[in-house]
DONURO-574525 format. One record per residue: residue number from 0; chain; y, x negated, z negated of N, C-alpha, C in turn. Coordinates in Angstrom, 3 decimals, always signed. Each point is the difference from the previous one (the first is absolute). Example, Ala and Ser with C-alpha at 12.3 -4.5 7.8 and 13.67 -1.06 7.14 Angstrom:
+-----+------+----------+----------+----------+----------+----------+----------+----------+----------+----------+
| pos | unit |      n_Y |      n_X |      n_Z |     ca_Y |     ca_X |     ca_Z |      c_Y |      c_X |      c_Z |
+-----+------+----------+----------+----------+----------+----------+----------+----------+----------+----------+
|   0 |    A |   -5.690 |  -13.190 |   -7.800 |   +1.190 |   +0.890 |   +0.000 |   +1.200 |   -0.900 |   +0.000 |
|   1 |    A |   +1.050 |   +0.350 |   +0.720 |   +1.190 |   -0.820 |   -0.060 |   +1.090 |   +0.770 |   -0.730 |
+-----+------+----------+----------+----------+----------+----------+----------+----------+----------+----------+
//
This chain:
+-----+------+----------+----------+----------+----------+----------+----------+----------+----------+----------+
| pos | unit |      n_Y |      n_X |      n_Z |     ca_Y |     ca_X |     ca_Z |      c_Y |      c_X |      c_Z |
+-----+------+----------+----------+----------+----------+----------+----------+----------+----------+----------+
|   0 |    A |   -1.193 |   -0.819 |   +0.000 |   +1.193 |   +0.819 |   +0.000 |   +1.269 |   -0.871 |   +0.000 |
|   1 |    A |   +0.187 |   -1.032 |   -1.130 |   +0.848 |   -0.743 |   +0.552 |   +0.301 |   -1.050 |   +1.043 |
|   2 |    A |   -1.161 |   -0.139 |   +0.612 |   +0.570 |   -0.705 |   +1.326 |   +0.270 |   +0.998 |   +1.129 |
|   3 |    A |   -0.400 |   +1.408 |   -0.346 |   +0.726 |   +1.360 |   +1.196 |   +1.242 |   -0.123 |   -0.240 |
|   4 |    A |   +0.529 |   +0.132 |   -1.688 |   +1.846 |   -0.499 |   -0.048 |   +0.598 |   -0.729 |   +0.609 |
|   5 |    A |   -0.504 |   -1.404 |   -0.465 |   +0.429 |   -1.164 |   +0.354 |   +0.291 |   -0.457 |   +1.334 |
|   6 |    A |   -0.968 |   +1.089 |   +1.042 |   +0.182 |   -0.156 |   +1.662 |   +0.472 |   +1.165 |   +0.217 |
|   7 |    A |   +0.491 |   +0.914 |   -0.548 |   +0.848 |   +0.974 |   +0.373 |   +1.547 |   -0.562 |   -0.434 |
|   8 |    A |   +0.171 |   -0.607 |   -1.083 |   +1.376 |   -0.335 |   -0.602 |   +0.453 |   -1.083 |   +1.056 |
|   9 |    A |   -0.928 |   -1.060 |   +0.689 |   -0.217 |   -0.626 |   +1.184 |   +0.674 |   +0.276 |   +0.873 |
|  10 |    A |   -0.585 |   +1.513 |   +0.594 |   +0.305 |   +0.438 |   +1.312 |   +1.237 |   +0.793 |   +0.084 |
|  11 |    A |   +0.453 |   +0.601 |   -1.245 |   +1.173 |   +0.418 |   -0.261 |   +1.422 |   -0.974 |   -0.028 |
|  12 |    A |   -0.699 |   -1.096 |   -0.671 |   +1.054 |   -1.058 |   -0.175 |   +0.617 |   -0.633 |   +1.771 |
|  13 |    A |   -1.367 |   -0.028 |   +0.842 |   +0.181 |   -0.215 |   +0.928 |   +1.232 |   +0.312 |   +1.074 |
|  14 |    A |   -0.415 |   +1.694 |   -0.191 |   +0.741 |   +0.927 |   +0.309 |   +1.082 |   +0.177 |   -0.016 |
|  15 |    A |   +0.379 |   -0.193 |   -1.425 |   +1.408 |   +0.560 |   +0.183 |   +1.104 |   -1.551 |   -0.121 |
|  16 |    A |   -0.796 |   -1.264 |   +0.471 |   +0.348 |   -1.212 |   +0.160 |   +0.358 |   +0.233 |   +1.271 |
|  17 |    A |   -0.962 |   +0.363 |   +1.096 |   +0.338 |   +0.267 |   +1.148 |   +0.860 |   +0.950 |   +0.652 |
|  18 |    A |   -0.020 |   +0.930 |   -1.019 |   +1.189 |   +0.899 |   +0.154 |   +1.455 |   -0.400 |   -0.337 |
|  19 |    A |   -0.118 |   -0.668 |   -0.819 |   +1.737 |   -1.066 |   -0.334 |   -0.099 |   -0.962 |   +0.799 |
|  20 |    A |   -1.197 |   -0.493 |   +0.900 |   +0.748 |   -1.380 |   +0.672 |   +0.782 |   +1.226 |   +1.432 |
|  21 |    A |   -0.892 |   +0.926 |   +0.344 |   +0.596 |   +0.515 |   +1.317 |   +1.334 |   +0.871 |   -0.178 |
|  22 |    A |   -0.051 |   +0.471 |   -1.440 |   +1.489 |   +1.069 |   -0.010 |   +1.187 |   -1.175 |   -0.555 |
|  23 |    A |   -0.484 |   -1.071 |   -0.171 |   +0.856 |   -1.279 |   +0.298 |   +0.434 |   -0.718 |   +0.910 |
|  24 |    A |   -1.196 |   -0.218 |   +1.311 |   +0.294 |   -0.085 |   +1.042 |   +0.708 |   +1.054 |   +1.163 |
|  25 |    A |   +0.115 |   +1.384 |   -0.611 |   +0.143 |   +0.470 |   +0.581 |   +1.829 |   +0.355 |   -0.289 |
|  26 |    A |   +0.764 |   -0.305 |   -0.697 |   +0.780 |   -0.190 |   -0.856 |   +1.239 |   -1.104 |   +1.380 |
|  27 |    A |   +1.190 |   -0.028 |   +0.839 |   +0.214 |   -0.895 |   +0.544 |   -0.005 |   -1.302 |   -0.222 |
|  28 |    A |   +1.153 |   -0.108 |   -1.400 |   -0.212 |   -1.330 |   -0.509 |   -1.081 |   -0.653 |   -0.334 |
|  29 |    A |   -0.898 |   +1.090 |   +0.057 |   -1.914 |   -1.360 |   +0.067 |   +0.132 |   -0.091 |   +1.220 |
|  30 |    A |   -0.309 |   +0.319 |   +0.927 |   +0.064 |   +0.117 |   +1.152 |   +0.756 |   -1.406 |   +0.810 |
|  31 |    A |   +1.206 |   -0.204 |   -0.658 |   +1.042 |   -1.132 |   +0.292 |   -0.384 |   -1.101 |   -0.901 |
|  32 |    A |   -0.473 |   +0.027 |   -1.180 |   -0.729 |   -0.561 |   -0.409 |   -1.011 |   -0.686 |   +0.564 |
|  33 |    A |   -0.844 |   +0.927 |   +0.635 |   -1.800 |   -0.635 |   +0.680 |   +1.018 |   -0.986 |   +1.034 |
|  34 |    A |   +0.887 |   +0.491 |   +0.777 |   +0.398 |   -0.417 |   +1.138 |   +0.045 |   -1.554 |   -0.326 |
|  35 |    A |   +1.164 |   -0.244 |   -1.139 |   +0.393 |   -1.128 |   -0.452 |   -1.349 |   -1.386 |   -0.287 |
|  36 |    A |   -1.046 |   +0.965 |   -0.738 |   -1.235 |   -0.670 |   -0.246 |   -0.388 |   -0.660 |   +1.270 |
|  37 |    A |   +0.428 |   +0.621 |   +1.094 |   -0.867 |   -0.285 |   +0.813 |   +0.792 |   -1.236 |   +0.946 |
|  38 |    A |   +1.260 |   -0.027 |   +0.101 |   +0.601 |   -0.138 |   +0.162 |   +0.379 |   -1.536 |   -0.320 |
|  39 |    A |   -0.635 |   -0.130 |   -1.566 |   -0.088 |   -1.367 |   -0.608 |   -1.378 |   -0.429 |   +0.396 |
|  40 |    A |   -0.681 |   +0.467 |   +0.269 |   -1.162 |   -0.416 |   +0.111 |   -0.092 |   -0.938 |   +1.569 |
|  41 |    A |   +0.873 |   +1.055 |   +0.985 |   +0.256 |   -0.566 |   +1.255 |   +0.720 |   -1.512 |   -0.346 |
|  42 |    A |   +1.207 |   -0.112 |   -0.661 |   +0.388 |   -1.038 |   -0.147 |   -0.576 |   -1.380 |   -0.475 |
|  43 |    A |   -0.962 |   +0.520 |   -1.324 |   -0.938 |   -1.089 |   -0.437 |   -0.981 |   -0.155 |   +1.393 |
|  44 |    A |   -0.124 |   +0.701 |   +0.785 |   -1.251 |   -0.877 |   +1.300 |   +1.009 |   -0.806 |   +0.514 |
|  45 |    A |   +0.585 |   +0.691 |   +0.567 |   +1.253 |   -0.695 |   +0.819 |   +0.194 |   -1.521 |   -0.731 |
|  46 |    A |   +0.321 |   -0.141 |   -1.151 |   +0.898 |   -1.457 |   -0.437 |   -1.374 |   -0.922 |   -0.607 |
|  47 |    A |   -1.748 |   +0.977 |   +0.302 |   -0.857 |   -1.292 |   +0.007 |   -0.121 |   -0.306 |   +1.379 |
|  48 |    A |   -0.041 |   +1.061 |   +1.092 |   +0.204 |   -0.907 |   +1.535 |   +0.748 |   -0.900 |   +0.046 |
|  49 |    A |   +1.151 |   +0.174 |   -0.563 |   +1.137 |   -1.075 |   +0.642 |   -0.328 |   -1.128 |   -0.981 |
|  50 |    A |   -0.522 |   -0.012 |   -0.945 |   +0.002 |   -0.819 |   -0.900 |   -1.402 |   -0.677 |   +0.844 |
|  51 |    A |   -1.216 |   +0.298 |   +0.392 |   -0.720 |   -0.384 |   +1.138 |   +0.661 |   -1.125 |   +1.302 |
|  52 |    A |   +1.083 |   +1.157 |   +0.408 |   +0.407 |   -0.820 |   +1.240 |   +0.408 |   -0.991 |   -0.365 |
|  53 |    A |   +1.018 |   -0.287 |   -1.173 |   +0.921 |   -1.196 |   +0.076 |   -1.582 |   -1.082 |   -0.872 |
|  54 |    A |   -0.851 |   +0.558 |   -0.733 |   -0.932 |   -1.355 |   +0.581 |   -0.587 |   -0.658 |   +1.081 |
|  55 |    A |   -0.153 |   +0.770 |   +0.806 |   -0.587 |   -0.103 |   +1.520 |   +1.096 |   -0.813 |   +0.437 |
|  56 |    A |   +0.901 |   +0.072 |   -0.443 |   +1.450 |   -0.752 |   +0.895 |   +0.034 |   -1.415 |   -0.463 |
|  57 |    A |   +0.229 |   +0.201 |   -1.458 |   -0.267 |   -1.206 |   -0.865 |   -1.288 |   -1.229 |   +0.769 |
|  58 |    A |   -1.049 |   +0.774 |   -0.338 |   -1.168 |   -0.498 |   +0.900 |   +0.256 |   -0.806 |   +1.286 |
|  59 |    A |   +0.262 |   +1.251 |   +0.916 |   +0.657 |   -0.832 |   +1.666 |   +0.863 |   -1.124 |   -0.156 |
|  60 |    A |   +1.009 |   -0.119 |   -0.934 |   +0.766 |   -1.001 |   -0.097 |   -0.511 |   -0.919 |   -0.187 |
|  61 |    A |   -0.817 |   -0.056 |   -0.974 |   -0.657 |   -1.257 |   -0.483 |   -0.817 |   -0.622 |   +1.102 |
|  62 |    A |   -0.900 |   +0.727 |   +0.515 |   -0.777 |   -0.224 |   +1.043 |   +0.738 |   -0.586 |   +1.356 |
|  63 |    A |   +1.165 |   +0.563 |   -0.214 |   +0.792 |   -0.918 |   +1.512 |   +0.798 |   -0.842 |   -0.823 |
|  64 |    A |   -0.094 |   -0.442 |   -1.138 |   +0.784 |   -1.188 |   -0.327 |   +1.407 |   -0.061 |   -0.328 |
|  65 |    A |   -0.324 |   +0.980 |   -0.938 |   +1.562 |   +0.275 |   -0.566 |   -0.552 |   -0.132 |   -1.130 |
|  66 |    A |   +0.763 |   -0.818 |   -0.967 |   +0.351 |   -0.502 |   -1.586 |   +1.149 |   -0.057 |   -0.452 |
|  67 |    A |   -0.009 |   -0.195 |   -1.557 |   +0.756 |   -0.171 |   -0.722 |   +1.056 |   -1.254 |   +0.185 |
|  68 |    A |   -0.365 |   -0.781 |   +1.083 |   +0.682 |   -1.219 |   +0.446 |   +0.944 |   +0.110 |   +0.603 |
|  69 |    A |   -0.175 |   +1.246 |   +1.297 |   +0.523 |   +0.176 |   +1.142 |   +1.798 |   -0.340 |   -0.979 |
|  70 |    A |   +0.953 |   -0.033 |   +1.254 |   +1.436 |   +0.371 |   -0.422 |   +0.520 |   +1.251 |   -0.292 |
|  71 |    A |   +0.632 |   +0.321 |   -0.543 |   +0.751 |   +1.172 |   -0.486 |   +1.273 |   -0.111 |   +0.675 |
|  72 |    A |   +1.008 |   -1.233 |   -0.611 |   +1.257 |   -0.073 |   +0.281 |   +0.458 |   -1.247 |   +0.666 |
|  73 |    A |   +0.589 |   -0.011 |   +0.661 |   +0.831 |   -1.299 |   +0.767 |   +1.126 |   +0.087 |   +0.107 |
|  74 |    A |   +0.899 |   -0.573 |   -1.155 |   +1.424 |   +0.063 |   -0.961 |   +0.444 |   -1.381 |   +0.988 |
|  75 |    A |   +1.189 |   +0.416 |   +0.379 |   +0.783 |   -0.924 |   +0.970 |   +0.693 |   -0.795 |   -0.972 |
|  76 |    A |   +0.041 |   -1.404 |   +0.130 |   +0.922 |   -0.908 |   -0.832 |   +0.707 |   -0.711 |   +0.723 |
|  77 |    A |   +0.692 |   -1.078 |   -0.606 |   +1.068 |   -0.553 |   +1.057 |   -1.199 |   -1.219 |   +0.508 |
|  78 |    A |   -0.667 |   -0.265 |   -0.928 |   -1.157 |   -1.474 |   +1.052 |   -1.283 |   +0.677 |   +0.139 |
|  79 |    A |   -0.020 |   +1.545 |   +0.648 |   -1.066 |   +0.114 |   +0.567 |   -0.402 |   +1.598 |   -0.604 |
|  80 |    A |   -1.090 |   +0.270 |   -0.478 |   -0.835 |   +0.934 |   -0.373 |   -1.172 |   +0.073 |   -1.091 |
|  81 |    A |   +0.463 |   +0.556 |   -0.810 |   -0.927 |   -0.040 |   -1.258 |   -0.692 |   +1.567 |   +0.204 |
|  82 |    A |   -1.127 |   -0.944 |   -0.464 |   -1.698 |   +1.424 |   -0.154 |   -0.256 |   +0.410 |   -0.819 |
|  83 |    A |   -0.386 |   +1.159 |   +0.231 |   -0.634 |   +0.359 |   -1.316 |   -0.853 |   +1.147 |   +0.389 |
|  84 |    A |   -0.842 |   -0.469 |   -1.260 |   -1.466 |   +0.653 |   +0.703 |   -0.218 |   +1.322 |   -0.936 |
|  85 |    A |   -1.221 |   +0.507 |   +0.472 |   -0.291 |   +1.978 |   -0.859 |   -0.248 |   -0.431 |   -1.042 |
|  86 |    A |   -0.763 |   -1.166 |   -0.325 |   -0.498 |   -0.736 |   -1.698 |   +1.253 |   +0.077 |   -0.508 |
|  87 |    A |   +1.017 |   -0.786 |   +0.270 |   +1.333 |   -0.431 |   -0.788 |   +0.177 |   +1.884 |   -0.051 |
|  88 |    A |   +0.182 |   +0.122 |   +0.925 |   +1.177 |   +1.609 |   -0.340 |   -1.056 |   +0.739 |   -1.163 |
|  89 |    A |   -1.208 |   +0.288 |   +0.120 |   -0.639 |   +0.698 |   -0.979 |   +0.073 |   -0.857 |   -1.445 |
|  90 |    A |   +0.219 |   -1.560 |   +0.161 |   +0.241 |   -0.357 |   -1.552 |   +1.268 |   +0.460 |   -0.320 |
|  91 |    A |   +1.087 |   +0.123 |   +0.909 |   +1.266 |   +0.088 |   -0.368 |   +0.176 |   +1.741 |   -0.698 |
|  92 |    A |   -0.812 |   +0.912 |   +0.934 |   +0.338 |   +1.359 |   -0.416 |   -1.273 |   +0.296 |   -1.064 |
|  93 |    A |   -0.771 |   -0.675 |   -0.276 |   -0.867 |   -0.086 |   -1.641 |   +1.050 |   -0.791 |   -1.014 |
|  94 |    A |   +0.186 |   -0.952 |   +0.279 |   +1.531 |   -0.417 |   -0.878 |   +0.946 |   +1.055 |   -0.399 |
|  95 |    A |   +0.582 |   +0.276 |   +0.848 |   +0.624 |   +1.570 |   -0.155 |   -0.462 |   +0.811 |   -0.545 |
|  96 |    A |   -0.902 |   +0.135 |   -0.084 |   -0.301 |   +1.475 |   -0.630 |   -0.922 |   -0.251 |   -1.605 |
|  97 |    A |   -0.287 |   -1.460 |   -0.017 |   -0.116 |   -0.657 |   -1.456 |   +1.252 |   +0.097 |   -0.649 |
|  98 |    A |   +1.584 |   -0.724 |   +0.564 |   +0.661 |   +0.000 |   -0.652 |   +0.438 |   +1.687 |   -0.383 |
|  99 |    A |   +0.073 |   +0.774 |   +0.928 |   +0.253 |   +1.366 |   -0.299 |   -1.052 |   +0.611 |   -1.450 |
| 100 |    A |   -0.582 |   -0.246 |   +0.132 |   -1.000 |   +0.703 |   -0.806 |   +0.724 |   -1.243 |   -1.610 |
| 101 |    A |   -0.083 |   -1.095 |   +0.369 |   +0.207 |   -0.675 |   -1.288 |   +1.568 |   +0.785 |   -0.757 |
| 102 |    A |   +1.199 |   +0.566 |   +0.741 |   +1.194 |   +0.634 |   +0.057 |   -0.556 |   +0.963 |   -0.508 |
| 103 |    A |   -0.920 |   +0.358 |   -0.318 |   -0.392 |   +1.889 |   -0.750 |   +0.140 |   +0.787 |   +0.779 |
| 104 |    A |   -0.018 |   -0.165 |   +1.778 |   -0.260 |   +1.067 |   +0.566 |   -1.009 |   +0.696 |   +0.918 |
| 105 |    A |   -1.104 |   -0.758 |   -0.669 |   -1.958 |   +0.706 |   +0.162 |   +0.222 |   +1.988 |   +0.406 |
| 106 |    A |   -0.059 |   -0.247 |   +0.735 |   -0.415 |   +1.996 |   +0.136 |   +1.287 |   +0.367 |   -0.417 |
| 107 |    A |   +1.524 |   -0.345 |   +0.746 |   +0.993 |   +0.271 |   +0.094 |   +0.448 |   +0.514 |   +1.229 |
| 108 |    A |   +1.018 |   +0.457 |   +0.651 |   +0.337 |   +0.050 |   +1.272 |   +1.793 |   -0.730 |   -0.106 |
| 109 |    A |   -0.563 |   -0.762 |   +1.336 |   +0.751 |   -0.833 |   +0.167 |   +0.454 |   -0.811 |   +1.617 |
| 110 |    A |   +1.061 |   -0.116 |   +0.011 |   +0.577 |   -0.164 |   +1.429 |   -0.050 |   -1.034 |   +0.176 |
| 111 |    A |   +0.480 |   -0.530 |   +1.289 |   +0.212 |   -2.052 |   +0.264 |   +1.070 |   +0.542 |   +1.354 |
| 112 |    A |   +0.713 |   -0.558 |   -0.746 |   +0.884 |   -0.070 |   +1.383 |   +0.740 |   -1.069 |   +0.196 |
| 113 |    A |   +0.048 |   -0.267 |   +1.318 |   +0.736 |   -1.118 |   +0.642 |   -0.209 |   -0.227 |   +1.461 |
| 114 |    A |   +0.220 |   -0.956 |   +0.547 |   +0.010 |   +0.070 |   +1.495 |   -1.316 |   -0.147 |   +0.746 |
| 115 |    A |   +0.056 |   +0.246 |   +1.028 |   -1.094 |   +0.365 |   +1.008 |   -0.677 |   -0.723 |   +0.716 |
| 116 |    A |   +0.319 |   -1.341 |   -0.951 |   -0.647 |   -1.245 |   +1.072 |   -0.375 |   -0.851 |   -1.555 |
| 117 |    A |   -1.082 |   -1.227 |   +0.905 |   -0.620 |   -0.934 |   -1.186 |   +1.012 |   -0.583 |   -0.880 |
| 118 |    A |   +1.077 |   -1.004 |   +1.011 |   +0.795 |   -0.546 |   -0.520 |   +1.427 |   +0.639 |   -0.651 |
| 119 |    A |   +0.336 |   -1.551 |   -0.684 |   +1.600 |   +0.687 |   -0.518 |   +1.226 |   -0.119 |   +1.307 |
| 120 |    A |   +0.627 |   +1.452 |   -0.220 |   +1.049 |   +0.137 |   +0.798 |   +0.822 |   -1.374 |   -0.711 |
| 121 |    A |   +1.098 |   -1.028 |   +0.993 |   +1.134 |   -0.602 |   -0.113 |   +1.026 |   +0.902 |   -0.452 |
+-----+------+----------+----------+----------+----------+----------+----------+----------+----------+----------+
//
């Protein structure tokens, strides 16, 4: 007898579970809701493809011989041309963002502004 309860209280519980998810869905703002769900869900595939492609890219590069060596910049001087390579610039903008963080501003928002080229304007 009590397991006839116990699978009736079951099937009831079921019931009227399923009856609040649909007179919920049926409700617009669920509705705009599901949309949204779905919506994020599209986005999370989306940004592991791309997150895919730009290894595949990464990859090709390497494979045709592109490194961390290659040049970045070729800063005009008065006796010639100074280099600088993706190594230097990535120590320089890890530098940066050590000293930033050492300044107390870890998980801050924060600007950089200045001019639009490597070197200093005269």
């Amino acid at each position: 007898m009590k397991k006839r309860i116990s699978a009736f209280i079951a099937a009831v519980t079921v019931f009227v579970l399923s009856f609040s998810f649909f007179a919920f869905a049926a409700r617009p703002e669920a509705r705009q809701a599901l949309r949204l769900v779905d919506k994020a869900k599209l986005i999370e595939k989306a940004d592991e493809e791309a997150k895919q492609i730009r290894k595949k890219v990464a990859i090709n590069l390497l494979e045709e011989g592109w490194t961390v060596e290659k040049i970045a910049y070729k800063i005009r001087q008065e006796n010639g041309y100074k280099e600088i390579t993706h190594s230097e610039v990535r120590k320089m903008v890890d530098g940066l963002g050590t000293k930033l963080i050492d300044m107390g501003l870890k998980d801050k928002r924060i600007a950089v502004i200045g001019e639009n080229r490597y070197e200093k304007r005269k």
